[in-house]
C-alpha positions as a Markdown table, in Angstrom:
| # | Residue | x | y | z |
|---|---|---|---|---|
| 1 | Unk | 0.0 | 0.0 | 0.0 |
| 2 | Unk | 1.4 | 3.6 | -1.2 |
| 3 | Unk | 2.4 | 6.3 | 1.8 |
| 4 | Unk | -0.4 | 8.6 | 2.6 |
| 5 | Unk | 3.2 | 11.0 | 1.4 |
| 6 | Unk | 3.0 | 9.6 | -2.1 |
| 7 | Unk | -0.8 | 9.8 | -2.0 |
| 8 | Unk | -0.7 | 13.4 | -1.4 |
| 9 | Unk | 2.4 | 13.8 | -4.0 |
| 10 | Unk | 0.0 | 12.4 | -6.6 |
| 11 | Unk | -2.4 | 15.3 | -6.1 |
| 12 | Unk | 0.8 | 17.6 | -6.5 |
| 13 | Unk | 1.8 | 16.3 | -9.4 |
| 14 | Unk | -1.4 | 15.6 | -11.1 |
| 15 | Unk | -2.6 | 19.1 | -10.5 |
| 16 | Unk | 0.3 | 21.0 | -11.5 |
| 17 | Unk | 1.0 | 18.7 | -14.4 |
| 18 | Unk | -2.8 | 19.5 | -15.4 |
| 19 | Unk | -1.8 | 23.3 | -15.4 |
| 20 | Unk | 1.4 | 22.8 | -17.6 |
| 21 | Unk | -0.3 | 21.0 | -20.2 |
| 22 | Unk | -3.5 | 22.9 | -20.8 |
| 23 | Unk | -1.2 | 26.0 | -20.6 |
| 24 | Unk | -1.7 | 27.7 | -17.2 |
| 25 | Unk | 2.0 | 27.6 | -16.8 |
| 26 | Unk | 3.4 | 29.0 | -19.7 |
| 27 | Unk | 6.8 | 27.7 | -21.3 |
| 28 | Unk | 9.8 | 29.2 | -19.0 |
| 29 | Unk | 7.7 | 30.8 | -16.4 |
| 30 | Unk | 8.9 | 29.6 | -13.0 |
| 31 | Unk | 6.4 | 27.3 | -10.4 |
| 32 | Unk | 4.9 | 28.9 | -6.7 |
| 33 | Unk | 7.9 | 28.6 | -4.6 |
| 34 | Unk | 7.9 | 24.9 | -2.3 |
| 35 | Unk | 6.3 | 27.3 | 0.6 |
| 36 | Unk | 3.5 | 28.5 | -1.6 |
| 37 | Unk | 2.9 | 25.2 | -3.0 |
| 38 | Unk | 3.0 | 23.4 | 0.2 |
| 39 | Unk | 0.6 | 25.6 | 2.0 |
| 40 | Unk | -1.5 | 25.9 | -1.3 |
| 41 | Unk | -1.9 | 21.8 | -1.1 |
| 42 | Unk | -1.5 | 21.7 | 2.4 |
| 43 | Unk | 1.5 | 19.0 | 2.4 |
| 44 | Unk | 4.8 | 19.6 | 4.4 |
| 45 | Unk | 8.0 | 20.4 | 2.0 |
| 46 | Unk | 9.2 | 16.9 | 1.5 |
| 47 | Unk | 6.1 | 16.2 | 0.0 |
| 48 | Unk | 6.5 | 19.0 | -2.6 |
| 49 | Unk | 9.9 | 18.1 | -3.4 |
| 50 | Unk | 8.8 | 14.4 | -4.1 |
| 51 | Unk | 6.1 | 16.3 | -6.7 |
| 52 | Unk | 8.4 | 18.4 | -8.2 |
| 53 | Unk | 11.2 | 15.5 | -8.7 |
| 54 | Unk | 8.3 | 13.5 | -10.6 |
| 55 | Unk | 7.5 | 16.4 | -12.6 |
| 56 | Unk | 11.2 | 16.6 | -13.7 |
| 57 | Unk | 11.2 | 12.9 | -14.3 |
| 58 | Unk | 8.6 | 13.4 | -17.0 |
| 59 | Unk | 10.2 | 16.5 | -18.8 |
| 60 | Unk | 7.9 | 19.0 | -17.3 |
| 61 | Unk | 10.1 | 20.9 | -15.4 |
| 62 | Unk | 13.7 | 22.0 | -14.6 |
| 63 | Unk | 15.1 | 23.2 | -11.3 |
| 64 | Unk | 17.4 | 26.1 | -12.0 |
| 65 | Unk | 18.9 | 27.5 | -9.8 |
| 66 | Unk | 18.1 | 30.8 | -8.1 |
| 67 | Unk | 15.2 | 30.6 | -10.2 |
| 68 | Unk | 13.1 | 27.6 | -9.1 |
| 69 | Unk | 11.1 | 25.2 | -10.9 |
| 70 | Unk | 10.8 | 26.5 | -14.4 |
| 71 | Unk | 8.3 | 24.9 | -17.0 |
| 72 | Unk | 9.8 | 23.7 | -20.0 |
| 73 | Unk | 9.0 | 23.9 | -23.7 |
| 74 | Unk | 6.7 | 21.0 | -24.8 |
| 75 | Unk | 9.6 | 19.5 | -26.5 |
| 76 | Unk | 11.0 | 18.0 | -23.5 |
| 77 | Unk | 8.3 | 16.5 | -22.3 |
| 78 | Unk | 8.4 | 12.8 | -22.2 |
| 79 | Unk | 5.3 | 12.0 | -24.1 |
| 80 | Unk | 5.4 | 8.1 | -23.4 |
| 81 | Unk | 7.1 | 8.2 | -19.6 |
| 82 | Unk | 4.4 | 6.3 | -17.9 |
| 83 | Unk | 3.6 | 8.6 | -15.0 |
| 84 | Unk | 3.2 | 11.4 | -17.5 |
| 85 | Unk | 0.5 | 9.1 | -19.7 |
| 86 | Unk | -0.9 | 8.1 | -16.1 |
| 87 | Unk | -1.5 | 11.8 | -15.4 |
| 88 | Unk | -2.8 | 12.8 | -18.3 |
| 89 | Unk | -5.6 | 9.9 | -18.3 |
| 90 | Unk | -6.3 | 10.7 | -14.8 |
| 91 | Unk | -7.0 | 14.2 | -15.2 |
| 92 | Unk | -8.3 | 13.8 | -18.6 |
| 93 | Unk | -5.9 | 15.3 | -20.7 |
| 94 | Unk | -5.1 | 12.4 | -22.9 |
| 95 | Unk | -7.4 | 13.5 | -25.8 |
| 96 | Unk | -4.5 | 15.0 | -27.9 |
| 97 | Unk | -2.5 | 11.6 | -27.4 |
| 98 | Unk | -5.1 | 9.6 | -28.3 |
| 99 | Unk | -5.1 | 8.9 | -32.3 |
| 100 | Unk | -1.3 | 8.6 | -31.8 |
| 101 | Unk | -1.8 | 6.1 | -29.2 |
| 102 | Unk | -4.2 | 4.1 | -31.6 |
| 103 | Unk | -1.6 | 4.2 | -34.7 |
| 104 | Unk | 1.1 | 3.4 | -32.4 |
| 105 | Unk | -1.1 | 0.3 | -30.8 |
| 106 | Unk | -2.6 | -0.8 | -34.5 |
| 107 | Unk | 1.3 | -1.2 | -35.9 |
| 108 | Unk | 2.4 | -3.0 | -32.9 |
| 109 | Unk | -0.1 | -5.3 | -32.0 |
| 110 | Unk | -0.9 | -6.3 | -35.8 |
| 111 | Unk | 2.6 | -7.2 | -36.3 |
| 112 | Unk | 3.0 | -9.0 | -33.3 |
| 113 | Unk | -0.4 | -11.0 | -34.6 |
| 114 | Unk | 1.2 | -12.0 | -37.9 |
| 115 | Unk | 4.4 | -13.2 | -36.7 |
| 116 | Unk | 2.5 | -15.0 | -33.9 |
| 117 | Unk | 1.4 | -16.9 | -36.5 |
| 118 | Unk | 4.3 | -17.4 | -38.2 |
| 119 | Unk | 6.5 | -18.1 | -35.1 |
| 120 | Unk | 4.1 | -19.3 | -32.6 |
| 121 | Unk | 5.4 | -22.8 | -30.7 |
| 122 | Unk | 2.7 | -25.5 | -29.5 |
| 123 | Unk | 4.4 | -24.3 | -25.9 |
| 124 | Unk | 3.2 | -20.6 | -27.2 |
| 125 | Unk | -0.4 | -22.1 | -28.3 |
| 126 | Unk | -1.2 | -23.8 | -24.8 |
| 127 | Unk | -0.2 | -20.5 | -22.8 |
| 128 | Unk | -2.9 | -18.8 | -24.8 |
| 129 | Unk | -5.3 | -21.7 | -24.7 |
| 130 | Unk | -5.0 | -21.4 | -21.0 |
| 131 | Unk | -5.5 | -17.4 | -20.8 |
| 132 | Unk | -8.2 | -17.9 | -23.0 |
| 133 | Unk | -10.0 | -20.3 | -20.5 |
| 134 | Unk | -9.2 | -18.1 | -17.3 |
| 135 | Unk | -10.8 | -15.1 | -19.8 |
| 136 | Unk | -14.1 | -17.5 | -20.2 |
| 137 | Unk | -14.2 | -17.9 | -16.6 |
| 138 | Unk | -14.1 | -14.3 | -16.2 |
| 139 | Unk | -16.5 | -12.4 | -18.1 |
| 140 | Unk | -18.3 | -12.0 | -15.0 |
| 141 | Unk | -15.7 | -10.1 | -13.4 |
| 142 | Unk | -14.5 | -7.3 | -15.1 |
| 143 | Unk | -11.3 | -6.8 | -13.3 |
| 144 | Unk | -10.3 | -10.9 | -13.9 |
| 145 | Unk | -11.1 | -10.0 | -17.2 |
| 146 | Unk | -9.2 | -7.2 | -18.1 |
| 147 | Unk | -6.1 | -8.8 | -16.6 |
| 148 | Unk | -6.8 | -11.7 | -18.5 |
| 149 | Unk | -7.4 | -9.9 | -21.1 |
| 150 | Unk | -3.9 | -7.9 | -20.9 |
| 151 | Unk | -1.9 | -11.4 | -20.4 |
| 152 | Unk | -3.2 | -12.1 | -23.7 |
| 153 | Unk | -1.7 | -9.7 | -25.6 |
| 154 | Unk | 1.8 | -10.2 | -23.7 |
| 155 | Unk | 1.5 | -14.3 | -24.3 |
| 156 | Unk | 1.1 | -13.2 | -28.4 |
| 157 | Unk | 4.1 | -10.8 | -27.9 |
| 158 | Unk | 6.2 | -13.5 | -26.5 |
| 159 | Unk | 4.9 | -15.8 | -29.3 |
| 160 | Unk | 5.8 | -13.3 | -31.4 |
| 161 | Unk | 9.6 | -13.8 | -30.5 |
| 162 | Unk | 10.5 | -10.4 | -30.2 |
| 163 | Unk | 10.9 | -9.9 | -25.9 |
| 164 | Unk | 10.9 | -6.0 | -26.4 |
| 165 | Unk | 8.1 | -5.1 | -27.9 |
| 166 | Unk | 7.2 | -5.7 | -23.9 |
| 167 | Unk | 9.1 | -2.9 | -23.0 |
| 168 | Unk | 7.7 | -0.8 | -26.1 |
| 169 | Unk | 4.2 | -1.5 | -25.7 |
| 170 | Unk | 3.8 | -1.1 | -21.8 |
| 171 | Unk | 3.3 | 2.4 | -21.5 |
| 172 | Unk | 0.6 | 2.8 | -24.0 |
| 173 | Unk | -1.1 | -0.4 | -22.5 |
| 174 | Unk | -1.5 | 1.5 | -19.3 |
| 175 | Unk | -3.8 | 3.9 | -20.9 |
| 176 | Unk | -5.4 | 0.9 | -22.2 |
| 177 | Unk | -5.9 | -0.9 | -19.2 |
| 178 | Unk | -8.4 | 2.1 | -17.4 |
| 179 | Unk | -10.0 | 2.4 | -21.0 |
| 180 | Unk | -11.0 | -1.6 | -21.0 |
| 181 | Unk | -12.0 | -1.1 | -17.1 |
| 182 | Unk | -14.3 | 1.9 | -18.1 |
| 183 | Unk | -15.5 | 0.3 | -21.1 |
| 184 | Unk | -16.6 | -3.3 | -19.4 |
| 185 | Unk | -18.3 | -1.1 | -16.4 |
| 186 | Unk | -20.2 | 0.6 | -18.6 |
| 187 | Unk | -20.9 | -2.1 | -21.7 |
| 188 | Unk | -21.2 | -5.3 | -20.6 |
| 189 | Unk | -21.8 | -6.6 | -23.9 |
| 190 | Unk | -18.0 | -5.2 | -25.0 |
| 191 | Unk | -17.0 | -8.7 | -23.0 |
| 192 | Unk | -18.4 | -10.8 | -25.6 |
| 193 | Unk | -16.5 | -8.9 | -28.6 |
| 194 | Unk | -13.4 | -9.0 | -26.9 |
| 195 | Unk | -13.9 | -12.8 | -26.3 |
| 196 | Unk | -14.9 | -13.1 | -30.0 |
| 197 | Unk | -11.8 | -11.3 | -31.3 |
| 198 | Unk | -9.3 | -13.5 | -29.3 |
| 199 | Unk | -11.1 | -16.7 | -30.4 |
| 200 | Unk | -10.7 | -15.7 | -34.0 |
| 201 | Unk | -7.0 | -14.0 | -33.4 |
| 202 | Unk | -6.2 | -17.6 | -31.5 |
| 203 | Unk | -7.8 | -19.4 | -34.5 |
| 204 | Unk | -5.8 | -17.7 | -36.7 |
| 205 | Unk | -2.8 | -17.8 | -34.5 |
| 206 | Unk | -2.8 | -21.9 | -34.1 |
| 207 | Unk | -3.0 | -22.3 | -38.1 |
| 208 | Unk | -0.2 | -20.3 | -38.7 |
| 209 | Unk | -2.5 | -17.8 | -41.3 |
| 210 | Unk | -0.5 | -14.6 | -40.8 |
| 211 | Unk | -2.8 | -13.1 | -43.0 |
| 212 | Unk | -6.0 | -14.2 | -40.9 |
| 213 | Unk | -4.3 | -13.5 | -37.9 |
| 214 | Unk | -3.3 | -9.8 | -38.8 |
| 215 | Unk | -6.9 | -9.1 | -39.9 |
| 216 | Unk | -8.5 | -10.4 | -37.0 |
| 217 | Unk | -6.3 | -8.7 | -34.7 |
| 218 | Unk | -7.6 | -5.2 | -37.1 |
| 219 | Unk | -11.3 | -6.0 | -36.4 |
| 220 | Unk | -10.6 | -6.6 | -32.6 |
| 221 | Unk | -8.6 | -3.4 | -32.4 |
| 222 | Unk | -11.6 | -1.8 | -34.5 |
| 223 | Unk | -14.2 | -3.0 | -31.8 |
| 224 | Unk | -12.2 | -1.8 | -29.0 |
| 225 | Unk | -11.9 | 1.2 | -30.4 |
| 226 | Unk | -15.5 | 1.8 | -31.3 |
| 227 | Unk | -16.9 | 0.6 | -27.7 |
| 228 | Unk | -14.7 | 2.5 | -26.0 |
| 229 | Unk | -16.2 | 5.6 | -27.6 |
| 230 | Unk | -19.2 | 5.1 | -27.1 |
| 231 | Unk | -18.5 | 4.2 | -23.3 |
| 232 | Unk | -16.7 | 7.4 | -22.6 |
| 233 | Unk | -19.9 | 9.3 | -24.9 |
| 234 | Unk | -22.1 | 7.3 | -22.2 |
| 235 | Unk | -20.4 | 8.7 | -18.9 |
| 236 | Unk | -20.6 | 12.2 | -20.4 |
| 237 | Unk | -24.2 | 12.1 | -20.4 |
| 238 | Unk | -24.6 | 10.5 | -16.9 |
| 239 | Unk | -21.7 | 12.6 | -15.8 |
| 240 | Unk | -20.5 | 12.9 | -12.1 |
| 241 | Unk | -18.2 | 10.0 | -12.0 |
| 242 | Unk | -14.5 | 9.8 | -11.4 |
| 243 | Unk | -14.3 | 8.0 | -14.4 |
| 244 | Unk | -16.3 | 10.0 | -16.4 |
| 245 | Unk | -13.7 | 13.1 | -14.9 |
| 246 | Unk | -10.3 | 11.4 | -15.9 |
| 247 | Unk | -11.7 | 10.2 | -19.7 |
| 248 | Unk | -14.7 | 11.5 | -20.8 |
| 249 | Unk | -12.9 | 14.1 | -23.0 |
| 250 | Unk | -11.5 | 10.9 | -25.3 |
| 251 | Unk | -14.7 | 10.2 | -26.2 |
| 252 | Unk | -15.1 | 12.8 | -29.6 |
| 253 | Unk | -11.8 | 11.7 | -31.0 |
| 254 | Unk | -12.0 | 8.0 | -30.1 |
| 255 | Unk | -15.1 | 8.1 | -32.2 |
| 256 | Unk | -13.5 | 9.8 | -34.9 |
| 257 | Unk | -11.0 | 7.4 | -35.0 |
| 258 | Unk | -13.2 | 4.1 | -34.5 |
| 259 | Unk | -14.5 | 5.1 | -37.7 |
């Protein structure tokens, strides 16, 4: 369990991050001092420091000194750092991300599909067949599910035979990951397409069609896509929740892109 200190860090550093990217901070103006800030969040120093050190971390800021904590150009930010992606979808500042996140997923996961299928070993095809039964088990329980659901994809990497793709892919999957756990919450039916697209991508997979394989991993990828949008345009209208806070503003250009 995380420190109540890093639990009050997050709010720092999701709240001044927020600020940075939608432009409250401007490019080389410098931050509240650590007294301002701390009293402003109501957190002792060391907890402001710890905020400001992420903020570094992801390119959003430089400490120079005898000037502070100065915001930097957009240039340095480090788009794909995961705390900086897990800020953004937190506070709902993804949107601009988003179609580069989907070209970026499509190339990825529809090569790994096709050499899956050229590569795949019957070792490969029973660690799938077994994520596959655990998914089948699950589709009462979204969280099972999505973690299921994410073993999946990393079982087709490592058929794939190409180990760092892991390492390529994991940052973008964390966006991916709260999008699947907003979407099953809200559209229990997406359960069933997602089951129906690994069933065909495993079919496709164990006959060693690359083709197949890379065209049902595009339709999969096209259902996510299109559920996900029209989960996100569903908690806009009920509005209120947390979720609804941290994503709802994905929802215009996921649809544009689902089509």
């Amino acid at each position: 369990m995380r420190s109540r200190a890093r639990r009050r860090a997050d709010v720092v550093v999701t709240d001044i991050a927020s600020d940075i990217i939608v432009g409250r901070y401007q490019p080389g103006s410098a931050l509240p001092t650590e007294q301002v800030l701390g009293e402003r969040f109501n957190v002792s120093r060391t907890v402001v420091r710890e905020a400001l050190a992420r903020l570094a971390g992801c390119g959003l800021i430089e400490v120079r000194h005898g000037l502070g904590s100065v915001v930097l150009e957009r240039a340095h930010w480090r788009e794909i750092d995961p705390d900086l992606l897990q800020i953004r979808t937190e506070a709902g500042l993804i949107n601009d991300l988003l179609p580069d996140l989907f070209d970026i997923r499509r190339m990825v996961e529809l090569e790994v599909a096709d050499r899956a299928a050229r590569q795949r070993t019957p070792e490969d095809l029973a660690i799938l067949a077994a994520i596959m039964e655990t998914q089948r088990q699950s589709m009462g329980d979204p969280e099972a599910y999505n973690a299921a659901d994410i073993a999946f994809h990393d079982a087709l990497i490592g058929a794939s035979g190409n180990q760092l793709l892991r390492v390529l892919i994991a940052p973008i999957s964390q966006v991916w990951r709260i999008g699947s756990m907003v979407t099953m919450r809200r559209d229990p039916d997406v359960v069933n397409y997602s089951m129906q697209g690994h069933e065909e991508i495993f079919a496709a997979v164990s006959a060693g069609d690359a083709a197949a394989a890379r065209a049902a991993m595009g339709r999969h990828l096209d259902r996510f896509e299109q559920r996900l949008a029209i989960a996100l345009q569903l908690g806009n209208t009920l509005g209120g929740s947390a979720e609804a806070t941290r994503l709802g503003r994905l929802a215009e250009l996921a649809n544009d892109q689902a089509r």
